[in-house]
N, C-alpha and C positions, 0 to 999 in steps of 0.2 A: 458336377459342381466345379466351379472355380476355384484353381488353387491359389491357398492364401499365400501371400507375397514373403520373402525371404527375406532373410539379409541380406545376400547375394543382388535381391532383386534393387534394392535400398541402392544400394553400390552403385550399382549401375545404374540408374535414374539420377544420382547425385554426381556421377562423375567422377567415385572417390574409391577406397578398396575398403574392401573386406573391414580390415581393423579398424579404419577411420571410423566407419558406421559404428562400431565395437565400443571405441571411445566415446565416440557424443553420447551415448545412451550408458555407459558405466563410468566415463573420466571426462566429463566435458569441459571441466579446465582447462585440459591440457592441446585441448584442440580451437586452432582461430576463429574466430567467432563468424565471418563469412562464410565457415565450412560448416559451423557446426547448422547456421539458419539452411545453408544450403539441403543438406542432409535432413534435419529436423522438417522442410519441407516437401524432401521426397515421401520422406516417413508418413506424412498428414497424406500426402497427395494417394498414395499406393494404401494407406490405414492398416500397414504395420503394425504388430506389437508384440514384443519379445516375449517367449515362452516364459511366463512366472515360476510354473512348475518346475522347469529344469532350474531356473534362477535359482528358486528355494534349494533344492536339492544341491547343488554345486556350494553354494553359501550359507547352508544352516539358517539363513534369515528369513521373514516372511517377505521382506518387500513391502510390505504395509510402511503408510503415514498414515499417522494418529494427526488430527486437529481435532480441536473444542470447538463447538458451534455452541456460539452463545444466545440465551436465551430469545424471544422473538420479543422483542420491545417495540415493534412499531415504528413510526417516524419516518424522517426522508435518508439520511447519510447510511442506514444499515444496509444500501444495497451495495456500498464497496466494497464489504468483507463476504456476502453473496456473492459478489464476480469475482473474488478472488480465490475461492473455493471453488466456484467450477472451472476458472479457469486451472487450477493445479489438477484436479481432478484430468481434466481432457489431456494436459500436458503430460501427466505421472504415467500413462497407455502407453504410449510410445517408446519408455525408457524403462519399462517392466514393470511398472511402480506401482500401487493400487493408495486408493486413500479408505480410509476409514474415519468416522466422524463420530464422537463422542460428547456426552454433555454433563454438565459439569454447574451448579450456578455458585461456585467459590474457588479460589487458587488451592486452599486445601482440599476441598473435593474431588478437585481435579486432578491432584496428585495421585489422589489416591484411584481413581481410576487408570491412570499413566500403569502404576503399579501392577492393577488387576491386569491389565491389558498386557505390557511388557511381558511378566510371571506368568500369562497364558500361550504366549507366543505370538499372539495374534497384530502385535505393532515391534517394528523395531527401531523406529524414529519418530517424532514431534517435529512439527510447524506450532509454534507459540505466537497467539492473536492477542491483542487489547492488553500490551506494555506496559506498566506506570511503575513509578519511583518504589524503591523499596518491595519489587515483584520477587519472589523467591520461588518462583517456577526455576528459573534460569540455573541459577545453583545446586540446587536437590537434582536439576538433572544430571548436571557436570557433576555432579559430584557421585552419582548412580552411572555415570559412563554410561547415557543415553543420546543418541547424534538428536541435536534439534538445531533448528534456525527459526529464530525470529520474527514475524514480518513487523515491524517496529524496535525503538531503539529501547537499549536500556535504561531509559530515562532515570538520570538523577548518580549513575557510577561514575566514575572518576574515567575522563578521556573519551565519554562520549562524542563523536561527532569526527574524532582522529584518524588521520590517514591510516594509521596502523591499528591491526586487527588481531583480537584474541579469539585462537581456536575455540575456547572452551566457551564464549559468549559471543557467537556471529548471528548476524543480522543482517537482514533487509529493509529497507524501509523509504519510502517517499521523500523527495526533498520539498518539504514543507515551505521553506523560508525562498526558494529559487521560484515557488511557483508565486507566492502573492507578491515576490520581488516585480517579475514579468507582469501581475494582474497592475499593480500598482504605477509601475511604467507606463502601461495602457489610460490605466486612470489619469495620469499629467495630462496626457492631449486634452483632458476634459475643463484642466483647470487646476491652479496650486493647490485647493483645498482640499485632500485628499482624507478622510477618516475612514478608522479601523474598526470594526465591530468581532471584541472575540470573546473569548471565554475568562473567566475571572482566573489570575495567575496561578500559577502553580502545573499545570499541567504541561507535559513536554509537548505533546502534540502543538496545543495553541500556542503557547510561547513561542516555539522555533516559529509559527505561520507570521506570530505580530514582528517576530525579526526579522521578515524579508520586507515587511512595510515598513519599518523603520529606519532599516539600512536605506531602502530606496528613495525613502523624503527626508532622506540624511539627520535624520533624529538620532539620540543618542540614548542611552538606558530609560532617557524618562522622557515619554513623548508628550506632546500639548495636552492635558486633559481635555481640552474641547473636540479635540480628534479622535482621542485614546477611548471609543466605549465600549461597556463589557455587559452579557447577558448569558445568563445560561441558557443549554443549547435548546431553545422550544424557540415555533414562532412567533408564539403569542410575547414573551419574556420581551424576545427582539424586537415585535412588532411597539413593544411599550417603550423601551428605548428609544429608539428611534425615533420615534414620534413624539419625544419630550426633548431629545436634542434639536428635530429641525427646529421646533420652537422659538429654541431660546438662540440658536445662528444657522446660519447659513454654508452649507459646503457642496463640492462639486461631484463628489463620485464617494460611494464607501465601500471599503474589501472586506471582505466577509469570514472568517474562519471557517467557514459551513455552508452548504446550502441550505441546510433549515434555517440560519439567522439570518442569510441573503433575501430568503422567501418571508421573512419577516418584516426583513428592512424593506423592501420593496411595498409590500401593501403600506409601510407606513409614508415612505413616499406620496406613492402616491394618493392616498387619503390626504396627504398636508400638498397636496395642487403638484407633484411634481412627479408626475409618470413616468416620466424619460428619464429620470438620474440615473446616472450608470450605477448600480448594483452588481460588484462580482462575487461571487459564490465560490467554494469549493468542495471539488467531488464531483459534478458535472452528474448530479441523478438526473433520473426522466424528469422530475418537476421543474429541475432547471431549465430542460429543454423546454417541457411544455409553456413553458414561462415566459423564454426567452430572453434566460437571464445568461449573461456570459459568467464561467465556472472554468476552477482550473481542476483538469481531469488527472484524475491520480495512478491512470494505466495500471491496473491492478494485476492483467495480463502480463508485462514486463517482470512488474513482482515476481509472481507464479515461476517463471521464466528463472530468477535468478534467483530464488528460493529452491528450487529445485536443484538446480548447477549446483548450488553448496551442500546439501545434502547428499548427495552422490559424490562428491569431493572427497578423499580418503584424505589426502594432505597437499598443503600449498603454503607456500614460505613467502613468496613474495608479498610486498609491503601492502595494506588493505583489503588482503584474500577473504576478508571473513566479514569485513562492510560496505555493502553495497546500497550507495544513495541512487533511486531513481529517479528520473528527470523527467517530472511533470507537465505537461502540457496546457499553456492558455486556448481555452476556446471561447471566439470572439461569436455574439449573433449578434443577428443583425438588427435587434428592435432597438440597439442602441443609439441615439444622438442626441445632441447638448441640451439640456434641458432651460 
């Protein structure tokens, strides 16, 4: 049989010593992020993966993440929080890590599984999904001295969004407002009239999304009603919208909060004669693709990437160690042109 590859092996395929490899898989902060991808793809290429057993034994911990898989509701957007589960999952092998997956259909429920789990041994850190204002995950953890990060913001605490970062509430999370910033850019070449389809206020997610279309067609806290339209997230909701606004005017492109409201807006397009309006979506699912609607992709993989880095982080001082906004990607196709 072939022997399994070492650290040693890692080393030397990366170009790097012994303790570098050491670092990127137990302190990846502390090492430059060219060395660490460098290393990180020896590790993939050779399919490395650090003794857990000795880990536990050396550190009293299991090595276990706990995440919540939330319920299966259907629809198009739940395949982000899908890729970003396997994608931690594949990335957590390499750095000794293992996931574990629990379920949960309340924040109460779920604590108290956190509990069972913690008190059995069987987790010794939290990845916390599906954020909203006044979420008291965040706190019963911190305050139980459980490590967890994020992936979403604390929506609705005082200083979200700030350069500077609290250990005790770190986060990862998409830059919402940078990506329909870029969609909406794309959208001018099509024409001034640019409208916004998002979700009814209040929610942090949507809000930061309709701030980067705001910023970008230089609007201010309160954008034109005739632009400004809102559905909850189905595509029937949207498809209704939509199809009462082209109505009553005329516009040249709309940015979507969602691909489900994009896939909405679009059939209402086109049902009112205008096939070709630029439609952009976010989240970039298969339906977008199959669709061929341009979507801005939310790299769920980079997530994974820097939700893990914090986790493994014992400590770091310098200024935003504990908030990391990812930088989203416009994906242009190609059905689109002026309608």
């Amino acid at each position: 049989m072939a022997k399994s590859p070492t650290v040693e092996d890692v080393a030397r395929a990366a170009g790097v010593s012994r303790q570098t490899v050491s670092n990127v898989i137990n302190s990846p902060e502390i090492v430059r992020e060219a060395t660490r991808e460098r290393v990180r793809a020896a590790i993939m290429q050779l399919g490395y993966a650090p003794s857990m057993a000795a880990r536990r034994l050396r550190t009293q911990r299991s090595a276990t993440i706990g995440i919540h898989l939330d319920p299966y509701a259907g629809g198009i957007s739940g395949i982000v929080l899908d890729r970003f589960i396997h994608a931690l999952t594949d990335r957590a092998t390499p750095r000794g890590l293992r996931i574990l997956v629990y379920a949960a259909n309340d924040a109460e429920e779920e604590l108290r599984r956190v509990r069972q789990l913690r008190e059995g041994g069987e987790i010794d850190r939290i990845v916390l999904t599906g954020t909203y204002a006044g979420d008291p995950r965040a706190d019963w953890l911190a305050e139980h001295r459980i490590p967890f990060v994020a992936f979403g913001r604390p929506w609705g605490e005082p200083g979200v969004g700030s350069a500077m970062g609290n250990p005790e509430r770190p986060w990862v999370d998409v830059d919402g407002a940078a990506g329909t910033r870029a969609a909406t850019a794309h959208a001018l070449t099509y024409g001034a009239r640019v409208a916004f389809l998002g979700w009814p206020e209040g929610s942090g997610t949507g809000d930061d999304r309709e701030r980067g279309w705001r910023e970008a067609m230089g609007f201010g806290a309160a954008p034109p009603r005739e632009l400004r339209w809102t559905a909850v997230d189905t595509v029937s909701a949207a498809r209704a919208v939509v199809e009462q606004e082209l109505a009553t005017g005329g516009v040249d492109a709309i940015i979507c909060a969602s691909d489900t409201l994009a896939v909405g807006a679009h059939l209402a397009a086109s049902h009112g004669g205008h096939p070709d309006m630029l439609v952009v979506g976010f989240d970039n699912t298969p339906v977008a693709e199959a669709l061929e609607l341009s979507s801005v992709e939310q790299r769920p993989e980079r997530v994974a990437e820097a939700v893990l880095d914090l986790l493994v982080a014992e400590t770091e001082t310098h200024a935003g160690a504990w908030h990391r906004l990812i930088e989203p990607e416009l994906v242009v196709r190609t059905r689109e042109h002026t309608s």
